[in-house]
C-alpha positions as CSV (number, residue, x, y, z in Angstrom):
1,X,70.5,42.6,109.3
2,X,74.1,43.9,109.8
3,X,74.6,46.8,111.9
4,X,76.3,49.4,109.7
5,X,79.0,51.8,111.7
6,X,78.0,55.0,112.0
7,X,81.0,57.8,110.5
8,X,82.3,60.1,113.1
9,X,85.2,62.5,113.3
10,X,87.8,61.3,115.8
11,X,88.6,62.9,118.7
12,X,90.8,63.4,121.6
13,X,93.5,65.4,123.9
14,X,96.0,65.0,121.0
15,X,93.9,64.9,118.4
16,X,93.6,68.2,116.8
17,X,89.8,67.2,114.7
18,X,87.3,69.6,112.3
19,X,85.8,70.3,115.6
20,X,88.9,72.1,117.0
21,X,89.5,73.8,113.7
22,X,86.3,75.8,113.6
23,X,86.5,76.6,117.3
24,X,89.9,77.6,117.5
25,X,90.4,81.2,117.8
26,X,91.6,82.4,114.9
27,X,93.4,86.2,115.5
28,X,94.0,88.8,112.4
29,X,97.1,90.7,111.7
30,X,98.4,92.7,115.0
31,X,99.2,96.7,114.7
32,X,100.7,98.7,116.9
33,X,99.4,102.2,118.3
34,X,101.6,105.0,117.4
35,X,104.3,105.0,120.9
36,X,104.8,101.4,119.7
37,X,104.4,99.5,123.0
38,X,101.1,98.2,122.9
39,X,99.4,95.6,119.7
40,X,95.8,95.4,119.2
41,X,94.8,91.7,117.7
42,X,91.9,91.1,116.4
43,X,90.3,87.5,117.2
44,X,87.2,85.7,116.0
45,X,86.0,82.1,117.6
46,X,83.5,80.2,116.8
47,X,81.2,78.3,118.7
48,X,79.3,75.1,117.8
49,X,77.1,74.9,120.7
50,X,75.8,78.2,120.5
51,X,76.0,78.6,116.5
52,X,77.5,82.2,117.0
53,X,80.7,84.1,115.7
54,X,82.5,85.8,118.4
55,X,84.6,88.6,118.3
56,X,87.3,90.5,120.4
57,X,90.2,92.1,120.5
58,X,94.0,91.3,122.3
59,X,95.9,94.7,123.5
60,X,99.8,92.9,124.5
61,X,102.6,95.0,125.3
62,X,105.3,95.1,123.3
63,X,108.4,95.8,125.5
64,X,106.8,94.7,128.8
65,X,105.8,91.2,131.0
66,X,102.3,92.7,131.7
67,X,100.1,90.1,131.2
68,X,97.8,91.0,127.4
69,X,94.2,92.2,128.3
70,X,91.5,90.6,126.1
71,X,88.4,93.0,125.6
72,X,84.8,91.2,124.1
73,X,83.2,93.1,121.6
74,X,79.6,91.6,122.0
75,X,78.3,93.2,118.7
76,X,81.4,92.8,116.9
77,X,82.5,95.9,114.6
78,X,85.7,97.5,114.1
79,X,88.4,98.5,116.1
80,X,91.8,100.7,115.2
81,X,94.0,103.2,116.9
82,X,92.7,106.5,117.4
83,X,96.0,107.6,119.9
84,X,98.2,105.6,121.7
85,X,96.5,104.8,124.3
86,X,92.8,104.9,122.5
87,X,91.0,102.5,120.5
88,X,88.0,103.2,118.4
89,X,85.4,100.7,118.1
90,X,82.7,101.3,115.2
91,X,79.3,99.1,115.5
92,X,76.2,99.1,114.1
93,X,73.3,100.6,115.7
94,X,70.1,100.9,113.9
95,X,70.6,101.2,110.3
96,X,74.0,103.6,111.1
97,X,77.5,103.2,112.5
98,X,78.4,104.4,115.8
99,X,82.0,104.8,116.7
100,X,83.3,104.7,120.5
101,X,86.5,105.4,122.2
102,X,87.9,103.1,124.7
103,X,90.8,104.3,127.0
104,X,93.4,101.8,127.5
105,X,95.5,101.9,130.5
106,X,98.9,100.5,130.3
107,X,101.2,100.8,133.7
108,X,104.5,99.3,132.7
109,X,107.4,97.9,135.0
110,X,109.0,100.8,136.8
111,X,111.5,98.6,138.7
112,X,113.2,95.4,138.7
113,X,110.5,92.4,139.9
114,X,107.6,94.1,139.2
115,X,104.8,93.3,137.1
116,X,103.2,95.8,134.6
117,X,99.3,96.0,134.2
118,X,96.8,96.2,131.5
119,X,92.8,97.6,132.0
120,X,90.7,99.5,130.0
121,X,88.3,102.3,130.8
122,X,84.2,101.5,131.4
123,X,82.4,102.0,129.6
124,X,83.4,103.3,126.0
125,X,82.3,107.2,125.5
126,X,80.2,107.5,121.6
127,X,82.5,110.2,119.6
128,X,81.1,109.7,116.6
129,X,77.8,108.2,114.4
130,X,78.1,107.6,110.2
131,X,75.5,107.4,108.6
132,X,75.1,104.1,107.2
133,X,76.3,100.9,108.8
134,X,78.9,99.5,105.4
135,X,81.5,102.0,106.5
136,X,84.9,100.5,107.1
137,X,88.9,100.4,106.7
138,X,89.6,102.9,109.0
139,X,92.5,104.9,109.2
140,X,92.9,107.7,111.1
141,X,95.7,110.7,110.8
142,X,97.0,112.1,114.6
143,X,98.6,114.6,112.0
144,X,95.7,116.1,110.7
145,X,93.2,115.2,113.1
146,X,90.9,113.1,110.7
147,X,89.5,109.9,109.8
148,X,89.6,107.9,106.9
149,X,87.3,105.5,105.7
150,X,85.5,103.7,102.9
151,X,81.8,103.4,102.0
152,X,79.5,102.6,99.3
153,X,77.8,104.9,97.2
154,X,75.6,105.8,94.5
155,X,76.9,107.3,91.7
156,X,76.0,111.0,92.8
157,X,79.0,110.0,95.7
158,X,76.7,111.0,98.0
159,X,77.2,109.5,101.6
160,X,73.7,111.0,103.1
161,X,71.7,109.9,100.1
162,X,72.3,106.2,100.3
163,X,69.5,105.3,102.4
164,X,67.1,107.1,99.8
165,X,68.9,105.5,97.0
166,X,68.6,102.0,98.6
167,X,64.7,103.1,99.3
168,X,64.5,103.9,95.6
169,X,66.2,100.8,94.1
170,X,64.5,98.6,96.3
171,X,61.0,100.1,95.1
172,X,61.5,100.0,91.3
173,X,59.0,97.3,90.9
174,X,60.9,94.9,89.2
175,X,64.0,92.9,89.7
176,X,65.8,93.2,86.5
177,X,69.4,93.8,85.6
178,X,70.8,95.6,82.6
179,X,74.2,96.3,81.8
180,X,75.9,98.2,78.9
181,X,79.5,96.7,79.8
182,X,81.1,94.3,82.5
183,X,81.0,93.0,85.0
184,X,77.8,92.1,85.4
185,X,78.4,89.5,88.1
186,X,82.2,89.6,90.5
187,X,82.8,86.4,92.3
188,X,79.2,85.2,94.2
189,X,77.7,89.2,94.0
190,X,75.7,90.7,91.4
191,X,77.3,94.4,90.1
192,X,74.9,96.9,90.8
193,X,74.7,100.8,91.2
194,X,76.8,101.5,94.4
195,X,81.1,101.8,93.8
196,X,83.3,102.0,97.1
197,X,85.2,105.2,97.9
198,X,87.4,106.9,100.1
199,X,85.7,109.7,102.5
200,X,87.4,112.0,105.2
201,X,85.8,113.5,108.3
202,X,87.6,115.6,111.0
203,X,88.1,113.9,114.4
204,X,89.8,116.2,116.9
205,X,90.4,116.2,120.4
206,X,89.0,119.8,122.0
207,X,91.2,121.4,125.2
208,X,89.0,119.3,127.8
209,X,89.9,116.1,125.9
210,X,86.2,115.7,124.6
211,X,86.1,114.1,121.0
212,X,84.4,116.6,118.3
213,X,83.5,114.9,115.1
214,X,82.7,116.9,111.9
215,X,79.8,117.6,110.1
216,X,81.0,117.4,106.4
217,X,82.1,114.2,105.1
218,X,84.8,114.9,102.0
219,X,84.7,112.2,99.2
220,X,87.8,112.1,98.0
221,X,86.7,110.0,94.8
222,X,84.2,112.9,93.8
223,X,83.6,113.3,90.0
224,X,87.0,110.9,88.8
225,X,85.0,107.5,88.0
226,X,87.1,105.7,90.3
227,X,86.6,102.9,93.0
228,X,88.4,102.1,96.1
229,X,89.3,99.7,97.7
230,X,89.3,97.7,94.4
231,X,86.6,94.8,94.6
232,X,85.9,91.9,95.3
233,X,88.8,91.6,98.2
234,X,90.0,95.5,98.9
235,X,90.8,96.6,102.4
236,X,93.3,99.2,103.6
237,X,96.0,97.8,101.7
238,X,94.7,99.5,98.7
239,X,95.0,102.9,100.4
240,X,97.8,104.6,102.8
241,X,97.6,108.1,105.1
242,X,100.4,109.8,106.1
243,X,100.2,113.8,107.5
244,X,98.0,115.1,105.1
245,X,98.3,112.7,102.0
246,X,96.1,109.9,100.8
247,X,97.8,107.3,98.2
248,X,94.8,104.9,96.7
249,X,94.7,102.4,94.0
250,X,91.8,102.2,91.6
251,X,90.9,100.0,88.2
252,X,91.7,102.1,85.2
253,X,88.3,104.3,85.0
254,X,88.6,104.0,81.2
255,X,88.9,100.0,80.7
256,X,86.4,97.5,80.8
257,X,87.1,95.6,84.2
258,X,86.2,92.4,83.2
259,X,88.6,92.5,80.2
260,X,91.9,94.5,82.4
261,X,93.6,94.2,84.9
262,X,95.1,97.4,84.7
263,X,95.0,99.6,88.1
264,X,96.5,103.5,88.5
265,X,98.1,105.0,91.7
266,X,96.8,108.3,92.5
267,X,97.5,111.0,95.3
268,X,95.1,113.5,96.9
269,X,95.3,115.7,100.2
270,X,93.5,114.6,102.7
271,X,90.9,117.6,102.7
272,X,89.8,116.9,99.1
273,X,91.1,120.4,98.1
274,X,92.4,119.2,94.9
275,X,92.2,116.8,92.6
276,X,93.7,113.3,92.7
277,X,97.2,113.4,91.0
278,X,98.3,110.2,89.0
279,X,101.2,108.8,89.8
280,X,101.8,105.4,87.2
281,X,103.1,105.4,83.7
282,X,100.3,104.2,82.2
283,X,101.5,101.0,80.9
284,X,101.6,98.8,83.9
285,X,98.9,95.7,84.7
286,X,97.9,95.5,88.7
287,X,98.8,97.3,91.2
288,X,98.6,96.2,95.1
289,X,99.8,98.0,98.4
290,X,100.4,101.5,97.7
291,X,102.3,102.9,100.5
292,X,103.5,106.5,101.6
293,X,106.6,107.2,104.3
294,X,106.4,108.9,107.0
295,X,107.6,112.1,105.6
296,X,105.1,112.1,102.8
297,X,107.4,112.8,100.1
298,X,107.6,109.2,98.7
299,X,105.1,106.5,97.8
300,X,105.7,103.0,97.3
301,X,103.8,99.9,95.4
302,X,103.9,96.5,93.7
303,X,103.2,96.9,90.2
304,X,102.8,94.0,87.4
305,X,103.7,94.6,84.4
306,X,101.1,93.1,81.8
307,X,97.9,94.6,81.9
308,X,95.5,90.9,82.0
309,X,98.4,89.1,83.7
310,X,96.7,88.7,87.1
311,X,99.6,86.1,88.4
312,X,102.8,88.6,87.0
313,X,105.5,88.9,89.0
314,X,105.0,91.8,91.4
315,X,108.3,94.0,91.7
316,X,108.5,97.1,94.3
317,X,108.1,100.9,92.5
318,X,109.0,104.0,94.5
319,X,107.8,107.3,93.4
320,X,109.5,110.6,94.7
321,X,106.6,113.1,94.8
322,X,109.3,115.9,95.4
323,X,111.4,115.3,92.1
324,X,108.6,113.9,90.4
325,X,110.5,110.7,89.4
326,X,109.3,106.6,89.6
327,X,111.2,103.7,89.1
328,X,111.7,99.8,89.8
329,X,113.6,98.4,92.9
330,X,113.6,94.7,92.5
331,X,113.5,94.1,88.2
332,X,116.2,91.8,88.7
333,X,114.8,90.1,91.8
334,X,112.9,86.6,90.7
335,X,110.3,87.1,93.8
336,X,107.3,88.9,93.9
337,X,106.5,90.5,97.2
338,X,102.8,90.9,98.3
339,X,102.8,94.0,101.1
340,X,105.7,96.2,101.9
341,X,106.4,99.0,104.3
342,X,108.4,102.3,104.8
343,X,111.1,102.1,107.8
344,X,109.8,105.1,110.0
345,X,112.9,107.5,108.9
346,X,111.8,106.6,105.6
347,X,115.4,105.7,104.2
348,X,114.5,101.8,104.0
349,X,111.9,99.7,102.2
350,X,110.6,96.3,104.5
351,X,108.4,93.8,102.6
352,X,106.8,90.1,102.7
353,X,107.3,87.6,99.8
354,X,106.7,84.3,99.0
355,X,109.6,82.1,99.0
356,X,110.5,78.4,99.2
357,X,106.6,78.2,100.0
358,X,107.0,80.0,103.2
359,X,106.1,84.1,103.5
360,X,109.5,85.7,104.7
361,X,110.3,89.1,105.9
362,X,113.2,91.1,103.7
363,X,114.6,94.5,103.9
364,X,116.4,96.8,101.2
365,X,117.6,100.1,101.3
366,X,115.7,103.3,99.5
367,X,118.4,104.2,97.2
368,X,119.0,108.2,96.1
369,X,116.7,108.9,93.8
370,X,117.6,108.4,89.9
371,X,117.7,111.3,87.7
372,X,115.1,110.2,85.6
373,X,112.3,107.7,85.6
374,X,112.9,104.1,84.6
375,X,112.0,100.8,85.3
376,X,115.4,99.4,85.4
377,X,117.9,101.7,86.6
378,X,121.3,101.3,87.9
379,X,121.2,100.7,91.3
380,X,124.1,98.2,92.2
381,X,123.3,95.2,94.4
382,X,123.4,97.0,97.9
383,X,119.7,98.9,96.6
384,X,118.4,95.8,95.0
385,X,119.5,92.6,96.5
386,X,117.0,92.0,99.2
387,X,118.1,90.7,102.6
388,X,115.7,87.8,104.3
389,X,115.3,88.3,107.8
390,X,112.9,85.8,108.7
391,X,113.1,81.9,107.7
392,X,110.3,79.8,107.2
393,X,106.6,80.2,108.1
394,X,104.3,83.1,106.3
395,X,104.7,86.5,107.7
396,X,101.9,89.3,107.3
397,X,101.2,93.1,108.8
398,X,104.6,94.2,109.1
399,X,105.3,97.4,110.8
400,X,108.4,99.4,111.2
401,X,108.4,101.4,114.9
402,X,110.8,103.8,115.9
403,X,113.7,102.7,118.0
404,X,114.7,100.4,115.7
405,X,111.9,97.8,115.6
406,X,109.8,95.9,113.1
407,X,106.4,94.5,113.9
408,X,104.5,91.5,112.1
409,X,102.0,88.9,112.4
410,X,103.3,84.9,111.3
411,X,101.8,81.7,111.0
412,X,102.4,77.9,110.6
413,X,101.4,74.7,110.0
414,X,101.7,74.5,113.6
415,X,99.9,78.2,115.0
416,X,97.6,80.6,113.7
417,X,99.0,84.4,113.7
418,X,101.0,85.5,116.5
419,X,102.7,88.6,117.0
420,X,106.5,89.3,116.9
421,X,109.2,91.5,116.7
422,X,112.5,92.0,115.1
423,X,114.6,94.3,117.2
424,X,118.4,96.2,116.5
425,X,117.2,97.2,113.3
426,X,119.7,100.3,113.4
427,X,122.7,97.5,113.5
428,X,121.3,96.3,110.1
429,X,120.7,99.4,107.9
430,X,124.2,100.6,108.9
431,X,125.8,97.3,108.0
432,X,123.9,97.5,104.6
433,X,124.8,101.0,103.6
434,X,128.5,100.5,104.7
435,X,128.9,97.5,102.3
436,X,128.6,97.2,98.8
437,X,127.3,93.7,99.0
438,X,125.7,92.9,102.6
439,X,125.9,89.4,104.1
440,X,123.1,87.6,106.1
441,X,122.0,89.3,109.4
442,X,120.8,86.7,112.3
443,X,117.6,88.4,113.3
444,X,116.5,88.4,117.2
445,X,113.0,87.6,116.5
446,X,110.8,87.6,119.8
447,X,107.6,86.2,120.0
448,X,105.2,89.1,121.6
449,X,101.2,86.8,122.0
450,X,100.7,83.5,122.4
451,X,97.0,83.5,122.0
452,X,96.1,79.7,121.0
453,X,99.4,78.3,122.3
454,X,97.1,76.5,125.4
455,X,94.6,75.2,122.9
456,X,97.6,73.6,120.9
457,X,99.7,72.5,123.0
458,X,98.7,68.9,123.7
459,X,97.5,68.3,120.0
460,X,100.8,66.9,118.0
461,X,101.0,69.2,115.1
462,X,104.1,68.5,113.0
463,X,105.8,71.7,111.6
464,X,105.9,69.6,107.9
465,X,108.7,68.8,106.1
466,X,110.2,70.4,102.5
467,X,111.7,68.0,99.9
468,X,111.6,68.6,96.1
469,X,111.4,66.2,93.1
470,X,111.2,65.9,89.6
471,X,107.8,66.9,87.7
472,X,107.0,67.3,84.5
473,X,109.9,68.4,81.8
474,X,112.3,67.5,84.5
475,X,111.7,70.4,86.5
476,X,112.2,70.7,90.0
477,X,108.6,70.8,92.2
478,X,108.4,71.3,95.5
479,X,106.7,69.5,97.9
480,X,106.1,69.4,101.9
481,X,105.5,65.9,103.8
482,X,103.8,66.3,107.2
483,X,104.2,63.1,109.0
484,X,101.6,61.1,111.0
485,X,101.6,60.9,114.6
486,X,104.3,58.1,115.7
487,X,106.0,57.8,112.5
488,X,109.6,56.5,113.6
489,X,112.4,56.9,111.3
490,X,113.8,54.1,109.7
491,X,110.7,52.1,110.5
492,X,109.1,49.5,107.7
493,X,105.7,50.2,108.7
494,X,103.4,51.3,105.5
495,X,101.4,54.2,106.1
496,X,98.6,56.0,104.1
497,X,99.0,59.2,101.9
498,X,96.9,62.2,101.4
499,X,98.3,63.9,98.0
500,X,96.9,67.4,98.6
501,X,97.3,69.3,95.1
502,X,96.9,73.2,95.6
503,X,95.5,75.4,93.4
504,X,96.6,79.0,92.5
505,X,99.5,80.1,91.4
506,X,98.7,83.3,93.5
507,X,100.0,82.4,96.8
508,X,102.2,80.2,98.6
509,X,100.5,79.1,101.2
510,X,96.4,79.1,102.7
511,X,95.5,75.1,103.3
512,X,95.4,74.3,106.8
513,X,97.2,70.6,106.8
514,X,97.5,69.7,110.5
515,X,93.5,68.8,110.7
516,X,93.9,65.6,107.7
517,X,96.6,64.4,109.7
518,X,94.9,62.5,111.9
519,X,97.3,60.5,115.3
520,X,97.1,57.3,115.1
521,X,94.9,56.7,111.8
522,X,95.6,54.5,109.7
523,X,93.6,56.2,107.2
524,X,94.7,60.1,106.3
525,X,97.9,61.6,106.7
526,X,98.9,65.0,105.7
527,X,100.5,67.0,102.8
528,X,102.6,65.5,100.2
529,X,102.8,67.1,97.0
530,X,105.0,64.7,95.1
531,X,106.7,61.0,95.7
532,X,108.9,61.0,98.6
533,X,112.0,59.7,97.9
534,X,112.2,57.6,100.7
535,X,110.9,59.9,103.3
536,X,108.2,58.2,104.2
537,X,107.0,54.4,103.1
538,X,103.8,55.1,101.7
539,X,100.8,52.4,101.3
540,X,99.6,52.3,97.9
541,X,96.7,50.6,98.5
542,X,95.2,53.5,101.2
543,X,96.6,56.3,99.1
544,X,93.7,59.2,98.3
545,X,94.0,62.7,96.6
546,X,92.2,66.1,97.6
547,X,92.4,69.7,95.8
548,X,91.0,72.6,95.4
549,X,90.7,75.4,92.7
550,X,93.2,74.3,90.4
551,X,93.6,71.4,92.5
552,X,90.1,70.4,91.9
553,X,89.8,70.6,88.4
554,X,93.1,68.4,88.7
555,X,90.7,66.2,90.8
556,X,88.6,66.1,88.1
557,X,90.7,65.0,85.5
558,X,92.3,62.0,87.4
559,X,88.6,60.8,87.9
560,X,88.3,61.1,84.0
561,X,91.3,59.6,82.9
562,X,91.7,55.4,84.5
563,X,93.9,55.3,81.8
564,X,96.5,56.5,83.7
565,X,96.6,54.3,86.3
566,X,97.1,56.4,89.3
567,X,95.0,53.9,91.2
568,X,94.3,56.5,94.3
569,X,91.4,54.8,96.5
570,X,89.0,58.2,97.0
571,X,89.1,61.7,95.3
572,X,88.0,64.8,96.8
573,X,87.5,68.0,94.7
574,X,86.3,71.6,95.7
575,X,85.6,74.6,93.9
576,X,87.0,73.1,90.3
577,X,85.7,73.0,86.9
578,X,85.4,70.0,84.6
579,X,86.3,71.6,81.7
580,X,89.4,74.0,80.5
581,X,87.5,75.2,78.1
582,X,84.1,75.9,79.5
583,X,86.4,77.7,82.3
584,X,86.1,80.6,79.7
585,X,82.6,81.1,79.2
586,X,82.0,80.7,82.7
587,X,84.6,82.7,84.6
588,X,83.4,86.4,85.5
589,X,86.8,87.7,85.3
590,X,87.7,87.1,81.2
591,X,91.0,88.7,81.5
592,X,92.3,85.5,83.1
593,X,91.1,83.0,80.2
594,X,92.2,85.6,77.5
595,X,96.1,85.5,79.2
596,X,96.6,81.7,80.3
597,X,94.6,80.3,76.7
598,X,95.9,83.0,74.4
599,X,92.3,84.1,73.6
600,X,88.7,83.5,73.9
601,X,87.4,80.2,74.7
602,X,85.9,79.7,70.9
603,X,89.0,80.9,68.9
604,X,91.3,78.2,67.4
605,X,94.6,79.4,69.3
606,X,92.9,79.1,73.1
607,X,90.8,75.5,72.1
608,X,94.2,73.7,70.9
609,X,95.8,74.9,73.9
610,X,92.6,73.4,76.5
611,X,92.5,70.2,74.3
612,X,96.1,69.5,75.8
């Protein structure tokens, strides 16, 4: 009987394998205490051998050569800024949360040759305990002296009464579900009673230094029917604190959610004394990042404009909260940006956006305010031309700090985030406001951690390679080629071809591509969305196609269709239907079928359209 080769992933120095994916460390989005000269990175690695998630977190100085200090966090949890040199870590205990500061001591360079030093206090001191272990996205105001956080509750908003709720629901003797309207199920989690919100506790410092938390937690939601951080994916980019303001996003209260994507912008102080103030028109689709300045006198977020159009184009609003106006930055501008930030004097706007299927950094000026609200006003080009100050890779976390200085997170197809930093900002926003047009400005961009460079460094990644070609009704698609180990330009050797076919549209990048390029194998090589065009000579006979989403439903229909010859040896397909149509009756979220078929899945209009 023939021996029959067992399959095994291949592995080696410069191989980077599966293996080396799940175990590298994979950091979060660096931010910055309030002095802006220390980062705090989040980092999660994964173990095979022990089966276990591990978490910690990377303090690096920002403007110094001391060497980063890397603190485990053995029962994972939360950490954020608290003061400059403090760092909160919230962790579950028992069925609650307990919240702990840990002192951070930073001793820069005093002199010439000397070496700066990072250590932390032991152990952590307890400050604070919340009452049930969901809470998270803190933010905490220095201003005001309190925390900020979301939780689930029950309809009565209660934050004590969740544990006799959850006592209650989990003792009704029966398990089944009954809905008046949608949705009934988001994503892979049934809808039930409890809605996120927003709560606000004091947390002061007393003359001795001792933490004192309060007693009375404030929802901030109370009695409005709203929800935030907007499920299924909501964080703290769908709320902002600055002094004594809170600026949230919510789904319309009134619309079925299932059937809109329609979200408002509301303010409220950040005591709860009043109630929360609207601040969209009314007849805009989503809304992501709402953002306040520093001075708390303007607010900031992307808005779409077609209620059900979940893939619109985002475009930048600012609202002036003292002369009550709101208008569009970037109507004219064919990007759409995806997280944006206030400069620290408040007088410019920073923000990320997909471009050229990398994530760049760009900057505009705040211009004055118009003397009425509009969604295209005249501005002139200096307010609504947006300067890139980044090329290539995807940027992420961006953070304006004083002294002219701008803070993000970036990956590639070669690293998972670092930190870096743009500095002479100062140079740039008085070049822009002295010119009616501004040219391009060479950003110093200096890389700050280096956290998986060692694990990397030996494994051949490629950096990939951008071309475009001509797709269907001649347009021009993009594509990026990353190129085997010991490919040799101008050589005639043949080499195999992974066509990876994304899915989306919502994003520009997210598919790691390094690990299916493979050194030395004859069998997988990396990304290539399109022929070549000579780049590459490319085996047809050990050519294969993978995709996901969109992708895989494109996977899907190759497989159906021989007719068309494209001949690829294997197909791989993830998360992708079979059908267009059935898409409809099955998708939780209708508003997407509704927009991109022109109607429900059995009405004449939307089946024409899936039968193409």
């Amino acid at each position: 009987m023939a021996s029959v080769e067992t399959f095994s992933f291949k592995e080696g120095p410069t191989i980077f394998s599966p293996k080396n994916l799940i175990e590298l460390k994979r950091p979060g989005v660096g931010v910055a205490n309030d002095a802006g000269d220390l980062v705090l990175v989040p980092v999660s690695e994964y173990s095979l051998e022990e089966k276990k998630n591990k978490k910690s977190i990377f303090i690096a100085p920002i403007e110094s050569g001391a060497k980063p200090l890397e603190i485990h966090l053995e029962k994972g949890g939360e950490t954020f800024w608290i003061k400059s040199r403090t760092i909160a870590h919230a962790v579950e205990e028992d069925d609650k949360l307990a919240i702990y500061a840990m002192d951070i001591n930073f001793q820069s360079e005093e002199s010439e040759g000397q070496v700066g030093a990072l250590t932390a206090s032991e152990p952590p001191v307890l400050i604070a305990t919340l009452p049930n272990k969901s809470a998270t996205n803190f933010r905490y105001s220095a201003t005001t002296g309190h925390l900020v956080f979301s939780d689930y509750v029950y309809p009565d908003g209660n934050l004590a009464s969740v544990k006799q709720g959850d006592e209650v629901w989990d003792a009704r003797g029966n398990t089944a579900y009954v809905y008046d309207k949608t949705y009934v199920r988001h994503w892979d989690t049934w809808v039930g009673q409890k809605k996120p919100s927003l709560f606000s506790v004091s947390l002061t410092q007393d003359p001795d230094r001792k933490w004192v938390f309060g007693e009375h937690f404030t929802n901030l939601l109370q009695g409005t029917k709203h929800s935030s951080p907007v499920e299924p994916f909501g964080g703290t980019d769908d709320f902002d604190v600055s002094r004594d303001r809170i600026v949230y996003t919510t789904k319309d209260p009134e619309l079925d959610e299932a059937w809109h994507t329609k979200q408002n912008v509301y303010i409220v102080d950040i005591k709860g004394t009043q109630k929360p103030r609207e601040l969209t028109s009314g007849k805009q689709g989503a809304i992501h990042s709402p953002v306040l300045n520093s001075q708390a006198n303007k607010v900031a977020w992307l808005e779409l404009d077609k209620d059900g159009y979940e893939s619109d184009r985002a475009k930048i609003v600012i609202y002036d909260l003292e002369k009550d106006v709101r208008y569009t930055l970037t109507q004219g501008w064919d990007r759409s940006p995806d997280s944006l930030a206030f400069s620290k004097e408040g007088n410019f706007i920073y923000f990320t956006a997909g471009d050229h299927a990398t994530v760049k950094v760009f900057v505009l000026p705040v211009p004055p305010t118009p003397a009425k609200s509009s969604t295209n006003p005249d501005l002139g080009k200096k307010y609504t031309k947006p300067m890139a100050l980044t090329k290539g890779k995807a940027a992420s976390g961006i953070q304006p700090l004083y002294t002219g200085r701008l803070l993000f997170s970036q990956s590639s197809l070669t690293s998972p985030n670092d930190v870096f930093v743009i500095r002479d900002l100062q140079r740039l926003e008085a070049s822009i406001l002295q010119s009616d047009e501004p040219s391009d400005f060479e950003a110093h961009v200096e890389q700050i951690t280096r956290i998986t460079e060692d694990a990397l460094k030996d494994k051949n990644l490629n950096p990939g390679e951008s071309f475009y070609f001509k797709g269907a009704e001649h347009k021009d698609v993009q594509g990026w080629a990353v190129k085997p180990h010991g490919w040799k330009a101008g050589e005639k050797k043949k080499w195999p071809v992974v066509l990876l076919i994304h899915g989306g549209s919502f994003s520009i990048y997210r598919f790691l591509l390094s690990v299916l390029r493979r050194e030395q194998d004859p069998r997988v090589l990396g990304r290539i969305s399109g022929p070549t065009g000579g780049i590459l000579m490319i085996d047809a006979e050990r050519a294969v196609a993978a995709g996901a989403s969109w992708g895989g439903y494109a996977i899907n229909w190759i497989q159906g269709h021989p007719e068309f010859g494209f001949n690829f040896k294997a197909l791989v397909g993830h998360d992708g239907v079979f059908d267009s149509n059935y898409n409809g009756y099955s998708t939780d979220e209708l508003f997407f079928f509704n927009h991109e078929w022109g109607g429900r899945p059995w009405e004449e209009k939307s089946k024409k359209l899936s039968q193409k």
